[in-house]
C-alpha positions in Angstrom: 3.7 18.3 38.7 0.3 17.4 38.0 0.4 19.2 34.8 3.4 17.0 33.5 1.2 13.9 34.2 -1.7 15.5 32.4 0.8 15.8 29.4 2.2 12.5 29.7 -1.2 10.9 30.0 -2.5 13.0 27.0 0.7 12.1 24.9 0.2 8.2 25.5 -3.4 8.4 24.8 -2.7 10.1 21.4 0.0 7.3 20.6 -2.6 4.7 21.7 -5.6 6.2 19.4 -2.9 6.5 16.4 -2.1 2.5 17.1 -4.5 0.4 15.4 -6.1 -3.0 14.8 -7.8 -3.3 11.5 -10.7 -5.4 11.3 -12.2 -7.0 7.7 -14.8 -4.4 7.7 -12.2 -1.2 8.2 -10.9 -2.1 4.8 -14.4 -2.9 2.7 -15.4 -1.1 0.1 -13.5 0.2 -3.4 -10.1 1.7 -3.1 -8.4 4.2 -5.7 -4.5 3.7 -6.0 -2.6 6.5 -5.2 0.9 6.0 -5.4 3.4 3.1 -5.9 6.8 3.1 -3.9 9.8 0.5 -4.8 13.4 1.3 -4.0 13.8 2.1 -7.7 11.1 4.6 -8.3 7.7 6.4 -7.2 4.7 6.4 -9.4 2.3 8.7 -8.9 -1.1 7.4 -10.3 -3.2 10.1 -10.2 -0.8 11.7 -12.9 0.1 8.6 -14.5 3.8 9.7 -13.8 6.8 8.1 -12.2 10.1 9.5 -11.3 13.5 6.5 -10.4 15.0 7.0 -7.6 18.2 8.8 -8.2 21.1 6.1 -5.8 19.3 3.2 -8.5 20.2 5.5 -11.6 24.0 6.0 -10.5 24.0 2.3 -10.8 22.5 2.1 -14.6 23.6 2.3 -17.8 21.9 4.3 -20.6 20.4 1.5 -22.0 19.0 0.0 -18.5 17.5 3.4 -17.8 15.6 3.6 -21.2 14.3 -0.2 -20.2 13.3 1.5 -16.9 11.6 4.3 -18.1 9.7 2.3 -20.4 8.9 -0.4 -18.4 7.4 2.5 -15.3 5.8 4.5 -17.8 3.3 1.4 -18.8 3.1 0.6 -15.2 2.4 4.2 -14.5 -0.6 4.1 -17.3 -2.1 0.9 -15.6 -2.1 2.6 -12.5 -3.7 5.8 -13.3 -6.8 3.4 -13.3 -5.8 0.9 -10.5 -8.4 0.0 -8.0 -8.5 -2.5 -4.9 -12.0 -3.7 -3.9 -12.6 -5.5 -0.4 -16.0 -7.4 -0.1 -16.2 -9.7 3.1 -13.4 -11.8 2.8 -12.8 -11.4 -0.8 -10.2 -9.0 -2.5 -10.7 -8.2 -6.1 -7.3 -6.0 -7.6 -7.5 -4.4 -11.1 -4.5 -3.0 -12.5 -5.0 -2.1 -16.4 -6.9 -4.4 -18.4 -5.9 -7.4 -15.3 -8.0 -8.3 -12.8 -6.5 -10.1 -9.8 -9.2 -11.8 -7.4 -8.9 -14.0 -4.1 -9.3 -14.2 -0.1 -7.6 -12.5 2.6 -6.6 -12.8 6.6 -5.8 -10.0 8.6 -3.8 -10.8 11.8 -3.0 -8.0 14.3 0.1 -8.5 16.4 1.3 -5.4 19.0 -0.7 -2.5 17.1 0.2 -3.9 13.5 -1.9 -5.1 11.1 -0.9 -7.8 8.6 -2.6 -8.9 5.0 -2.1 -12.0 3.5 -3.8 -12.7 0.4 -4.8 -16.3 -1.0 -5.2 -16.0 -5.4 -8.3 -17.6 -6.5 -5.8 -20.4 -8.3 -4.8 -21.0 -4.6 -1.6 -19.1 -4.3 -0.1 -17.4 -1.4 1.3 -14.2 -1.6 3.7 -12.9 1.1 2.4 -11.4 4.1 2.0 -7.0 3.7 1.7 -4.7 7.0 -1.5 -2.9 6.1 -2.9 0.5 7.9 -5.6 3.3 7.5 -4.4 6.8 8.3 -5.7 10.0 7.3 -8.8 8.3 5.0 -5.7 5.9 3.0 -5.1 2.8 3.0 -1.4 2.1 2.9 -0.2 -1.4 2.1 3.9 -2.1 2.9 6.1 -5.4 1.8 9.0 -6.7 3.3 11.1 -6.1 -0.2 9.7 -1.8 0.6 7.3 -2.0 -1.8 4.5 0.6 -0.7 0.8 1.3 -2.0 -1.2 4.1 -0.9 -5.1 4.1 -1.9 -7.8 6.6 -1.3 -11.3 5.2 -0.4 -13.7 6.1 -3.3 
């Protein structure tokens, strides 16, 4: 019996220490995109390569998967270079020859951690779940949009 409470005890603790609350300096420092998730396709940006999901082809016609191929294949080349910089408070994204820049918040709510980001030109963007395992940073949208970085 007390065997099983060891093993309970030890099986709690690792769910606990795989739980986490990020704090602003968790994320700082430069970040190398990975891979892009979308319900129509995965990119892979260390290849520069993409592949559409093969339920959101059915639903295409020739010409809308052409568009689509083209259309992932530039976003696959911006990609291949795609880094995300945290410094303090500040966030600085560059995707291809764009560089995105503002402020973020972090709030943690029951083991989750959540990013919103403020644009320098004020905006809001939605709220993204946001969580380090394994050395990557993995960034998730409501619309299950997921970006997975590497720390450089």
């Amino acid at each position: 019996m007390r065997n099983i409470y060891i093993l309970i005890f030890c099986v709690m603790t690792g769910v606990a220490a795989q739980a986490q609350n990020l704090a602003e300096r968790d994320l700082q420092g430069e970040w190398k995109l990975v891979s892009y998730k979308d319900p129509q396709a995965t990119i892979d940006a260390i290849k520069g390569t993409f592949v559409l999901d093969a339920d959101y082809k059915e639903d295409l016609t020739p010409e809308d998967i052409i568009e689509d191929e083209r259309n992932y294949g530039i976003l696959a080349k911006q990609y291949k270079v795609a880094v995300i910089t945290f410094a303090r408070n500040t966030v600085t994204q560059v995707i291809g020859n764009e560089t995105y820049t503002g402020t973020f918040t972090l709030e943690n709510s029951n083991n989750v951690s959540v990013i919103t980001v403020t644009t320098d030109s004020g905006e809001e963007e939605d709220p993204a779940e946001i969580s380090i395992k394994d050395n990557m940073l993995y960034i998730t949208s409501d619309d299950d949009m997921e970006l997975v970085y590497k720390k450089k």
